[in-house]
Residue frames as a rotation matrix with the C-alpha (Angstrom) as fourth column:
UNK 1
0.589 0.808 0.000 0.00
0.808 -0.589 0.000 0.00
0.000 0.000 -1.000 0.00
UNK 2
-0.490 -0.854 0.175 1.52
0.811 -0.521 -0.265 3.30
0.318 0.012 0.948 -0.57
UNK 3
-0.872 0.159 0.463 -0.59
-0.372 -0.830 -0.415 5.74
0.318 -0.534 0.783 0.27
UNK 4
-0.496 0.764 0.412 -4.22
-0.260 0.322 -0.910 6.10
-0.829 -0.558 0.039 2.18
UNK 5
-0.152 0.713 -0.684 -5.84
-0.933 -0.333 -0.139 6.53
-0.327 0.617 0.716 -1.09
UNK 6
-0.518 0.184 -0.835 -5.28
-0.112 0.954 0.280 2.58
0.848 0.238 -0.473 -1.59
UNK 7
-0.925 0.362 -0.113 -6.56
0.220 0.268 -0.938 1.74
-0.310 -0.893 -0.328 1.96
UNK 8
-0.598 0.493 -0.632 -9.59
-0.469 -0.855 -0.222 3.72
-0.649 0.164 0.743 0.60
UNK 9
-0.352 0.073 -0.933 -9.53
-0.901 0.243 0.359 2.27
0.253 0.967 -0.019 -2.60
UNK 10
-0.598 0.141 -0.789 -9.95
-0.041 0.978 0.206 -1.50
0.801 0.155 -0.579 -1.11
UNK 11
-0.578 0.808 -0.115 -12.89
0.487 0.228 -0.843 -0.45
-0.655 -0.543 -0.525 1.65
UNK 12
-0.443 0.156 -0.883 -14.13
-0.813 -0.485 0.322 1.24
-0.378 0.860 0.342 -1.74
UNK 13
-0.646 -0.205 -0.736 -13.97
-0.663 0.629 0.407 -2.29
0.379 0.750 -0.542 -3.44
UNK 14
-0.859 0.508 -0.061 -15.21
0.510 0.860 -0.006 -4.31
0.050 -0.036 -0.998 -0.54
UNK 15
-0.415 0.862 -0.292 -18.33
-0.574 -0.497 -0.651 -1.68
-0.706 -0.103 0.701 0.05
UNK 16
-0.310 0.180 -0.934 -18.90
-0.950 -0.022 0.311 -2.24
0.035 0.983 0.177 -3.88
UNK 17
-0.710 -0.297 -0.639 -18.53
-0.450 0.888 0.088 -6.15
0.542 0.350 -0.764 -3.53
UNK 18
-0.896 0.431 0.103 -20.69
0.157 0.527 -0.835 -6.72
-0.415 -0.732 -0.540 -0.33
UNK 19
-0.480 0.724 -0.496 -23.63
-0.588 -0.685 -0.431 -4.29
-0.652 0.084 0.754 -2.07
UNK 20
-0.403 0.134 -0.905 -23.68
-0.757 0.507 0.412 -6.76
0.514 0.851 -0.103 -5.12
UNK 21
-0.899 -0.192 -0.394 -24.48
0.051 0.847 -0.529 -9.11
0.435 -0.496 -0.752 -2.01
UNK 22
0.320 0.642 0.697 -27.13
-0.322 -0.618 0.717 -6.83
0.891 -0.454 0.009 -0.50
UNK 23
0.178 -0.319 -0.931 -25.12
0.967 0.232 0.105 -6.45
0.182 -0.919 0.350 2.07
UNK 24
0.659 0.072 0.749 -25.02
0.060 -0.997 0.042 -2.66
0.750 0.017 -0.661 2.80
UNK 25
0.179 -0.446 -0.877 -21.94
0.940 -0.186 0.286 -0.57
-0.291 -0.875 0.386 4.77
UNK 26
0.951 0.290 0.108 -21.54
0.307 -0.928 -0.209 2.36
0.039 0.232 -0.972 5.06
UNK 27
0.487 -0.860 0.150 -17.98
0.121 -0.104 -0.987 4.21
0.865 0.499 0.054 4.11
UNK 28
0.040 -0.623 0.781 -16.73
-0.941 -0.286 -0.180 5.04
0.335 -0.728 -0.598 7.47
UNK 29
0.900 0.222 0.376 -17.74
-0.181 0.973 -0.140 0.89
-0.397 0.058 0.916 8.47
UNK 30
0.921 -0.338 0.194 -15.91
0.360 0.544 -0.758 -0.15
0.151 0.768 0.622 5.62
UNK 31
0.216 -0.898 0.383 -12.53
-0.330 -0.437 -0.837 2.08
0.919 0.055 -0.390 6.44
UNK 32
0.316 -0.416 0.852 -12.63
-0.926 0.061 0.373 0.70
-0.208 -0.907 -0.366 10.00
UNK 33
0.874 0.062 0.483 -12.88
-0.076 0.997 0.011 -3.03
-0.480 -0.046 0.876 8.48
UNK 34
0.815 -0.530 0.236 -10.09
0.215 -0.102 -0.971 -2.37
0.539 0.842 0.031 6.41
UNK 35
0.280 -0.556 0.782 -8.03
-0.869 -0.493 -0.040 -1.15
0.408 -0.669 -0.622 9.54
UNK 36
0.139 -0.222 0.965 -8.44
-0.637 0.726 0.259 -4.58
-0.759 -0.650 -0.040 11.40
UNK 37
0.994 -0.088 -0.061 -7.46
0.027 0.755 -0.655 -6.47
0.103 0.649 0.753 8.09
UNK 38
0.022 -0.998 0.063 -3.87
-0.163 -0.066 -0.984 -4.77
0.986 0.011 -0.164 8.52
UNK 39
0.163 0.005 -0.987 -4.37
0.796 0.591 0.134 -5.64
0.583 -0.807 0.092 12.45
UNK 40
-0.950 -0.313 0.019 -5.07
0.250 -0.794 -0.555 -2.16
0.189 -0.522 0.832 13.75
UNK 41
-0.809 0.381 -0.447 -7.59
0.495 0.032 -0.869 -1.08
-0.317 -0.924 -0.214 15.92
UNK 42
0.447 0.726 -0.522 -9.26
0.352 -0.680 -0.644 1.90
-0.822 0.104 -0.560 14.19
UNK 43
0.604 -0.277 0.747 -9.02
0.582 -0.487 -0.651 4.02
0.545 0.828 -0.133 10.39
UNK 44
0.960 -0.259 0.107 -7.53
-0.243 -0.960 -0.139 6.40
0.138 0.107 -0.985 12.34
UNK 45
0.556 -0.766 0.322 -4.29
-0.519 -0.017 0.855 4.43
-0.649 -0.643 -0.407 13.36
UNK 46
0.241 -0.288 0.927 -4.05
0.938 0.313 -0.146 2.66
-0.248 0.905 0.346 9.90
UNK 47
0.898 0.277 0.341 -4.44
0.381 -0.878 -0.289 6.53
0.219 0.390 -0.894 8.53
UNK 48
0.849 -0.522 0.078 -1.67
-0.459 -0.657 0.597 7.97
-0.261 -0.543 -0.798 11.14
UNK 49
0.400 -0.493 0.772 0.54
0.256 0.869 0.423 4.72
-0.880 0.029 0.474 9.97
UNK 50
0.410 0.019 0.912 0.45
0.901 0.147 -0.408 5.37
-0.142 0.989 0.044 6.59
UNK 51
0.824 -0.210 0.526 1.29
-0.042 -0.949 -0.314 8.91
0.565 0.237 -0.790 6.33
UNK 52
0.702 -0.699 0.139 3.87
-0.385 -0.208 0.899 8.35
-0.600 -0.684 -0.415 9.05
UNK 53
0.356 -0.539 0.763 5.29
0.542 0.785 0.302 5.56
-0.762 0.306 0.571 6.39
UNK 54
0.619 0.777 0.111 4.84
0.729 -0.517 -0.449 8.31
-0.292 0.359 -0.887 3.85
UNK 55
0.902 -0.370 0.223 6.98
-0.423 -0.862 0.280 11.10
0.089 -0.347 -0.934 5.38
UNK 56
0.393 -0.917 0.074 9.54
-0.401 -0.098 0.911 8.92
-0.828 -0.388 -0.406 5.80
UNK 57
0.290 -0.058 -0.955 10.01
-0.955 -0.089 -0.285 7.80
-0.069 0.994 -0.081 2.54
UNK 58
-0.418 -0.464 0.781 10.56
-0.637 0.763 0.113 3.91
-0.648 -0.450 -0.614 3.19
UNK 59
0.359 0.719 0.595 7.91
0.211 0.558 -0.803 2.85
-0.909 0.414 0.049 0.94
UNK 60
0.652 -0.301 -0.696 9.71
-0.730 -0.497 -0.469 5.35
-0.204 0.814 -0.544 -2.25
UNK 61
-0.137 -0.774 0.618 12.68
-0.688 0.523 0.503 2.70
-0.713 -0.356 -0.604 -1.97
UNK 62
0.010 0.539 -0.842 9.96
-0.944 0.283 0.169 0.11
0.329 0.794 0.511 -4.40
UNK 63
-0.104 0.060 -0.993 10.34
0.358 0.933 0.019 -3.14
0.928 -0.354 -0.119 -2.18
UNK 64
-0.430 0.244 0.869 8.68
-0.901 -0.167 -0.400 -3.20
0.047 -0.955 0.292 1.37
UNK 65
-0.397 0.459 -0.795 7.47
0.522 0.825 0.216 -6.80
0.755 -0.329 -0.567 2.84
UNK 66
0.024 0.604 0.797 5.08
-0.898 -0.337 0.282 -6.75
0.439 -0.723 0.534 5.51
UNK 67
-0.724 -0.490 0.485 4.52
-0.606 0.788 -0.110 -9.44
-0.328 -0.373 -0.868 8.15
UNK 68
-0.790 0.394 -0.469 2.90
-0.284 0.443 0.850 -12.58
0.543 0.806 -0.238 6.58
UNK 69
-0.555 0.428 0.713 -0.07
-0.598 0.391 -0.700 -13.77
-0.579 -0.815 0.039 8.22
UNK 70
-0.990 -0.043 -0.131 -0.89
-0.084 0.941 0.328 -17.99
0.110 0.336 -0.936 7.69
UNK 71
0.136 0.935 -0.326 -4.58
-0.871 0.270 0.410 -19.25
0.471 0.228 0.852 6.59
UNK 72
-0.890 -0.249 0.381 -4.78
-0.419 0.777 -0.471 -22.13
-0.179 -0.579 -0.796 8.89
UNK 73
-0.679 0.535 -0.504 -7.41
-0.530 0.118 0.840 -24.30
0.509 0.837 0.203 8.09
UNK 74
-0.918 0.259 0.301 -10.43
-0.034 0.704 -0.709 -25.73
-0.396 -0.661 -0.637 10.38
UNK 75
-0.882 0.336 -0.332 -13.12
0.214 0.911 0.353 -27.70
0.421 0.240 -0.875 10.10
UNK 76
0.418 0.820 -0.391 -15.68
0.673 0.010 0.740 -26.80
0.611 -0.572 -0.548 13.22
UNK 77
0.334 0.121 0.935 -15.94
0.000 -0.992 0.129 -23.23
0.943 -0.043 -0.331 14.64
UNK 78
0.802 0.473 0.365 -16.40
-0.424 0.020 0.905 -24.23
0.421 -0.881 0.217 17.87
UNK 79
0.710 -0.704 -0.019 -13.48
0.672 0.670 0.315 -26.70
-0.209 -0.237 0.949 18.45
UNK 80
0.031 -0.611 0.791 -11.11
0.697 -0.554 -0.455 -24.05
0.716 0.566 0.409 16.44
UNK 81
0.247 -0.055 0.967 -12.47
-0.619 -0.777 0.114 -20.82
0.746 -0.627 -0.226 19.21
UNK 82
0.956 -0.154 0.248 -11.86
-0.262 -0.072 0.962 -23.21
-0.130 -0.985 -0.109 22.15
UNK 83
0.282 -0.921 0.270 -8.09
0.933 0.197 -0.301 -24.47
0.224 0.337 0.915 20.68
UNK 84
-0.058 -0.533 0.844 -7.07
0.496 -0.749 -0.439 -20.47
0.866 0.393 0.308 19.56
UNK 85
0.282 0.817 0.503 -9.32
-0.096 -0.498 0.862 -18.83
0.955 -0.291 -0.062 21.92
UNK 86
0.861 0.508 0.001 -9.51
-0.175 0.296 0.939 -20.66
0.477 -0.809 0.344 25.05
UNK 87
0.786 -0.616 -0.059 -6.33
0.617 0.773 0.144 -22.37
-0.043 -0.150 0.988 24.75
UNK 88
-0.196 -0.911 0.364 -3.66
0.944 -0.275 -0.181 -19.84
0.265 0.308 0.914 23.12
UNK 89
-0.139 0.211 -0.967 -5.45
0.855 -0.467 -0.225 -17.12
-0.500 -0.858 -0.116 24.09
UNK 90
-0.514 0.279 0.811 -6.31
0.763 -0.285 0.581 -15.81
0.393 0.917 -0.066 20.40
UNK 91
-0.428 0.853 -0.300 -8.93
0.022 -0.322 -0.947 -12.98
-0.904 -0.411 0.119 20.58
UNK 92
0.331 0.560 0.760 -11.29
0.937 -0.099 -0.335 -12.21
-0.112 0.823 -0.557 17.36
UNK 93
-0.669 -0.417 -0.616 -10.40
0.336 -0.908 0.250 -9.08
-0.663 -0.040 0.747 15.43
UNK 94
-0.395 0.714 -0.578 -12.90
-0.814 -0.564 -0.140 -9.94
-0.426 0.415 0.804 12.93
UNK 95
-0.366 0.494 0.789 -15.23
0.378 0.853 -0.359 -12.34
-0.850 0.167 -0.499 11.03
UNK 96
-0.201 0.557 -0.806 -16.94
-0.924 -0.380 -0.032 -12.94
-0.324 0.739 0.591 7.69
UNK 97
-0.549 0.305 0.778 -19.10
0.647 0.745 0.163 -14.96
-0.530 0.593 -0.606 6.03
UNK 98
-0.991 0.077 0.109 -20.46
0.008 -0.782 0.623 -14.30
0.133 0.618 0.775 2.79
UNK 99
-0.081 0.951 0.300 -24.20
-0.814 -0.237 0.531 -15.23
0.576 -0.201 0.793 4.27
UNK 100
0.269 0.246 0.931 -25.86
-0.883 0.450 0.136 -17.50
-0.385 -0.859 0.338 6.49
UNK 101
0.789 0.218 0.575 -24.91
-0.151 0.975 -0.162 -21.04
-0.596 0.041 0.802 6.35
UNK 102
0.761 -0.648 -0.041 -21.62
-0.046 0.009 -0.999 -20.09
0.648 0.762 -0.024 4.37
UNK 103
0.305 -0.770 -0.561 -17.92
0.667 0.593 -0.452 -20.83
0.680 -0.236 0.694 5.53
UNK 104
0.924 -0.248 -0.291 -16.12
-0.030 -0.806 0.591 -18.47
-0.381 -0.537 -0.752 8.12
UNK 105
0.242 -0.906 0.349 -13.27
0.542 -0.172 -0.822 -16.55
0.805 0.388 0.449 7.25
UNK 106
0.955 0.297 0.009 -11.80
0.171 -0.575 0.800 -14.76
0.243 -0.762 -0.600 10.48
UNK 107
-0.084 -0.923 0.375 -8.56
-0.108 -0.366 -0.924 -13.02
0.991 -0.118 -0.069 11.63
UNK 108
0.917 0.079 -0.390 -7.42
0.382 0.105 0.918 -13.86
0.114 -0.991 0.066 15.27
UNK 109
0.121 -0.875 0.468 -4.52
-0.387 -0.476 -0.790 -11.77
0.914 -0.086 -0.396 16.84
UNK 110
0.957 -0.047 -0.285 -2.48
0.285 0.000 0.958 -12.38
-0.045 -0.999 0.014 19.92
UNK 111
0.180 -0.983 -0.044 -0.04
0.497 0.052 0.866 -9.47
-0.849 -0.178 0.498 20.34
UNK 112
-0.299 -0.527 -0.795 1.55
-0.700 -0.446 0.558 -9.21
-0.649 0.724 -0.235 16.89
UNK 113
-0.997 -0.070 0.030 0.86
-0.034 0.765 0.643 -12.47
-0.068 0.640 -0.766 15.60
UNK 114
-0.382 0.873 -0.304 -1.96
-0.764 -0.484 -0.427 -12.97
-0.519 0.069 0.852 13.50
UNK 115
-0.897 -0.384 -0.220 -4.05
-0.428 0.622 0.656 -15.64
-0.115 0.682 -0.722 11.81
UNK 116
-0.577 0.443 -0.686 -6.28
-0.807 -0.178 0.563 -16.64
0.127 0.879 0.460 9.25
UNK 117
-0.951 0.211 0.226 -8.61
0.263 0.936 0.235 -19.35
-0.162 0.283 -0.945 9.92
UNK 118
-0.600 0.372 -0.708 -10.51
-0.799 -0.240 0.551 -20.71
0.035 0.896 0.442 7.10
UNK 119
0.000 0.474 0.881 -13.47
0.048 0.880 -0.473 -23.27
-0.999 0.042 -0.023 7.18
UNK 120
0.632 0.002 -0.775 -12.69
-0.760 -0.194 -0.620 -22.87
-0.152 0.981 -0.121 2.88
UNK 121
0.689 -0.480 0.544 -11.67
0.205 0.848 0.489 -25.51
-0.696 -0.225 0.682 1.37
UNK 122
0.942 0.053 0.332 -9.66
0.254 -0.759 -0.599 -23.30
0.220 0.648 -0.729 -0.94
UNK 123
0.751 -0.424 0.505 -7.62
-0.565 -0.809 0.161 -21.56
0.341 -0.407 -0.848 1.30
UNK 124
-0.327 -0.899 0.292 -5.10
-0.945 0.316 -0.088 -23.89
-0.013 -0.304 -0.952 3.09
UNK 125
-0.013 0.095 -0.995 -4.72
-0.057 0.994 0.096 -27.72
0.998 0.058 -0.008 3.34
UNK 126
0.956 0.104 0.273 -5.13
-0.291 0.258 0.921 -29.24
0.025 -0.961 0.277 7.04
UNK 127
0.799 -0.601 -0.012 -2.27
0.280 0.355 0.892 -30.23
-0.531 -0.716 0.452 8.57
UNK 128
0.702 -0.361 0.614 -0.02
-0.030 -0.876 -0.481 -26.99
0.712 0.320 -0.626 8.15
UNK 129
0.433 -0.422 -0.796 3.06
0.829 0.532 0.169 -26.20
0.353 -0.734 0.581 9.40
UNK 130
0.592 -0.304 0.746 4.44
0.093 -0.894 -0.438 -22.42
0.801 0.329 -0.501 10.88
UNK 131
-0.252 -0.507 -0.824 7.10
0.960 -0.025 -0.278 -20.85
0.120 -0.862 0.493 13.05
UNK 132
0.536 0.619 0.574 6.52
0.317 -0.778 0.543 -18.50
0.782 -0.109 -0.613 15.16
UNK 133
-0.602 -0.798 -0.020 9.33
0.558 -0.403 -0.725 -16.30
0.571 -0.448 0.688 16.78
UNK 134
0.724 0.686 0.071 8.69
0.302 -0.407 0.862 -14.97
0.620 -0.603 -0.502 20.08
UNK 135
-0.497 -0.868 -0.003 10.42
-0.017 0.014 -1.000 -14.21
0.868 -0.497 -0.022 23.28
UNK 136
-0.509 0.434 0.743 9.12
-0.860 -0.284 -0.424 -15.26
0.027 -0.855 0.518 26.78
UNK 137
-0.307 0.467 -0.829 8.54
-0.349 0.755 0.554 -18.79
0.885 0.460 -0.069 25.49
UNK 138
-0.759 0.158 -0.632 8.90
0.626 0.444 -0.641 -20.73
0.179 -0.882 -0.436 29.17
UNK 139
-0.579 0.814 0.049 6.06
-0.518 -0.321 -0.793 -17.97
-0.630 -0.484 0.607 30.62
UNK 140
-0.240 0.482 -0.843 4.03
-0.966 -0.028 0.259 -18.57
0.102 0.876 0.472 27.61
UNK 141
-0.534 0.085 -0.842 4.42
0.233 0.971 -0.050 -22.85
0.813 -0.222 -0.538 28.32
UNK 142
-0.973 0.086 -0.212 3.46
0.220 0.614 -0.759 -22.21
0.065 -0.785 -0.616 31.97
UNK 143
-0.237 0.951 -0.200 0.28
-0.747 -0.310 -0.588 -20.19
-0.621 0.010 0.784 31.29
UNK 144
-0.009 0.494 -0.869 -0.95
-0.703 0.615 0.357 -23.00
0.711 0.614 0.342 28.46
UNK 145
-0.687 -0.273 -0.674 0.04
0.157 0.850 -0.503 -25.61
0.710 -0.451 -0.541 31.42
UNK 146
-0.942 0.335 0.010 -1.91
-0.116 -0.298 -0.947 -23.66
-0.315 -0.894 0.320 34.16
UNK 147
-0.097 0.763 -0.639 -5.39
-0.992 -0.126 -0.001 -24.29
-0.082 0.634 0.769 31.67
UNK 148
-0.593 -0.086 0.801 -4.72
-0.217 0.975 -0.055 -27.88
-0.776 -0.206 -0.597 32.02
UNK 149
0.219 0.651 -0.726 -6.53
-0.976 0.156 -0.154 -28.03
0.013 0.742 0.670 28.21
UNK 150
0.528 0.630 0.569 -7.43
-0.651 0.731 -0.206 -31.93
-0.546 -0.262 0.796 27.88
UNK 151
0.984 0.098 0.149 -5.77
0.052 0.641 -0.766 -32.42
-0.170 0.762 0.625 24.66
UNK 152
0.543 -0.782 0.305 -2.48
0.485 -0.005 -0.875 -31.16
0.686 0.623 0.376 24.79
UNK 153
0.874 -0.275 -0.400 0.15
0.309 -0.320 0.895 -30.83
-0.374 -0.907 -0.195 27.34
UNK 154
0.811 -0.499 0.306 3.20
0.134 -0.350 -0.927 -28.80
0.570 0.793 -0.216 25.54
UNK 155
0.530 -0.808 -0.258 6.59
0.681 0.224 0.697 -28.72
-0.505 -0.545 0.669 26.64
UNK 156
0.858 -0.422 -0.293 9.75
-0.510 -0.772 -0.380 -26.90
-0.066 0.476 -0.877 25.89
UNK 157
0.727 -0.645 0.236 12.62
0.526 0.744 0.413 -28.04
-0.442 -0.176 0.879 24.49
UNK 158
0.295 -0.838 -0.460 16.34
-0.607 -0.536 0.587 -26.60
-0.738 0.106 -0.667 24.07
UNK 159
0.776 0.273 0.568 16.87
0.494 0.296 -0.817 -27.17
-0.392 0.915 0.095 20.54
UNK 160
-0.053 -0.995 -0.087 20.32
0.941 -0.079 0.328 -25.74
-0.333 -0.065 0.941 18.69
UNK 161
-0.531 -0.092 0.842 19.05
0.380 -0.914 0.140 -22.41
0.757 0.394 0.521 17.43
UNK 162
-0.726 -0.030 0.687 17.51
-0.494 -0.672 -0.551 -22.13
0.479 -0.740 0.473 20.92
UNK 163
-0.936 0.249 0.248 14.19
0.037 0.771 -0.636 -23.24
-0.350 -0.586 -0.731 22.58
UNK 164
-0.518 0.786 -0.338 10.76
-0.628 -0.081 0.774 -24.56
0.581 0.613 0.536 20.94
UNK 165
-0.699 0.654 0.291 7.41
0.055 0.455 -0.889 -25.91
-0.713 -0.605 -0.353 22.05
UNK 166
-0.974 0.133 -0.181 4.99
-0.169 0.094 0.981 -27.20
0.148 0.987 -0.069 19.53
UNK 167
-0.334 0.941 0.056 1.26
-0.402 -0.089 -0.911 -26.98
-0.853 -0.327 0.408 19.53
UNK 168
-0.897 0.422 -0.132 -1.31
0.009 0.315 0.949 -29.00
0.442 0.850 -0.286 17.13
UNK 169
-0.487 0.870 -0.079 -4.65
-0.860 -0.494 -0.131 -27.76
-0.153 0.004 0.988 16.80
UNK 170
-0.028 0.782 0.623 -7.73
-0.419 0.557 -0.718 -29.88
-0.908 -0.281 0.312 16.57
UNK 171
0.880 0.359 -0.310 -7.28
-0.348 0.044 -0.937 -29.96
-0.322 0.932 0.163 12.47
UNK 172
0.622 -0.715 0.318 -3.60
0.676 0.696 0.243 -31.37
-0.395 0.064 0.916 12.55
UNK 173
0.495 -0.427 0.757 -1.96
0.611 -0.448 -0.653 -27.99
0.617 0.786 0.039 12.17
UNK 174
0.383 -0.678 -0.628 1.10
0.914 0.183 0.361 -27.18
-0.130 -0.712 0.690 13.85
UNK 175
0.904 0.192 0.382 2.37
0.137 -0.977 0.166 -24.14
0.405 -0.098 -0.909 15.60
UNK 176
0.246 -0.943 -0.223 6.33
0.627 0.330 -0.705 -23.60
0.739 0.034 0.673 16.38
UNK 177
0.898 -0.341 0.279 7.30
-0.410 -0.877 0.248 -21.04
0.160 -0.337 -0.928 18.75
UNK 178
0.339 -0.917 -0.213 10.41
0.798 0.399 -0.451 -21.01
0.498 -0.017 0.867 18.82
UNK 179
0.990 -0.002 -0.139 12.83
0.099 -0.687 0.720 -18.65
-0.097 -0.727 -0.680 21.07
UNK 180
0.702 -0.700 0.132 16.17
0.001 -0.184 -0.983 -17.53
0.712 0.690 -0.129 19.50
UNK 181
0.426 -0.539 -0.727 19.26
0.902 0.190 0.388 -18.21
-0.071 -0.821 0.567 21.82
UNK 182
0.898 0.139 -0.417 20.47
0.236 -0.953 0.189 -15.00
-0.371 -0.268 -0.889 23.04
UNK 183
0.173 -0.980 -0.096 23.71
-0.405 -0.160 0.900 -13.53
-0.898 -0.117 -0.424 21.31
């Protein structure tokens, strides 16, 4: 994205796309949904983002990556919110479906880290595999341990690029954290 006028431009598009749905939003709606796709709170802090990126000319360069965020595929809503949710401590940033009785597409955040899960069968294959740099892994283990969740008791292990603890969701898709040795 280089400037707001794209941000615009794609709560423009989906406005356009949902209407064809008879779904109705209004433009200020649509610019907030468009905020929590990039994983910010409100238009204004996408807005203040952008122009800050702007001013500093980082974007003029012609290559900028952003951070990636994985479609993870599940199966049953319900099993998926108590896994992310209950378990990892996920929250919702948003939902869609395109109408009743249609798949969910939904963005969960904890932190920085974000992620896609899809009940499409489209979007990702089951049993996925991501890492996920952090720091504070051991807290992180003892809070999932203190939840005593039924299905999965995770450890840590000291590992040569430092220390990891693997999680698998109900759908057979695996989560790394990993923790970079210091130095």
């Amino acid at each position: 994205m280089r400037t707001y006028l794209d941000a615009k431009a794609m709560a423009k598009a989906m406005r356009e796309a949902l209407a064809a749905r008879k779904h109705d939003i209004n433009h200020s709606e649509a610019l907030e949904i468009v905020a929590r796709q990039f994983g910010l709170e409100t238009w204004n802090i996408l807005s203040a983002r952008i122009e800050a990126t702007a001013a500093t000319g980082a974007r003029g360069r012609g290559l900028d990556f952003e951070q990636a965020v994985p479609i993870v595929r599940i199966f049953d809503v319900a099993k998926a919110h108590e896994f992310y949710l209950g378990f990892l401590g996920f929250a919702v940033d948003w939902e869609h479906r395109f109408g009743d009785n249609f798949p969910l597409y939904t963005q969960v955040s904890r932190g920085a880290l974000r992620l896609h899960l899809s009940e499409h069968a489209g979007d990702a294959s089951p049993g996925g595999n991501m890492v996920v740099y952090m720091t504070g892994l051991f807290g992180f283990q003892r809070e999932l341990s203190d939840k005593d969740y039924r299905y999965l008791k995770p450890g840590v292990t000291t590992e040569d690029w430092g220390l990891e603890m693997q999680v698998t969701d109900p759908f057979s898709n695996r989560i790394r954290f990993m923790e970079r040795k210091a130095g």
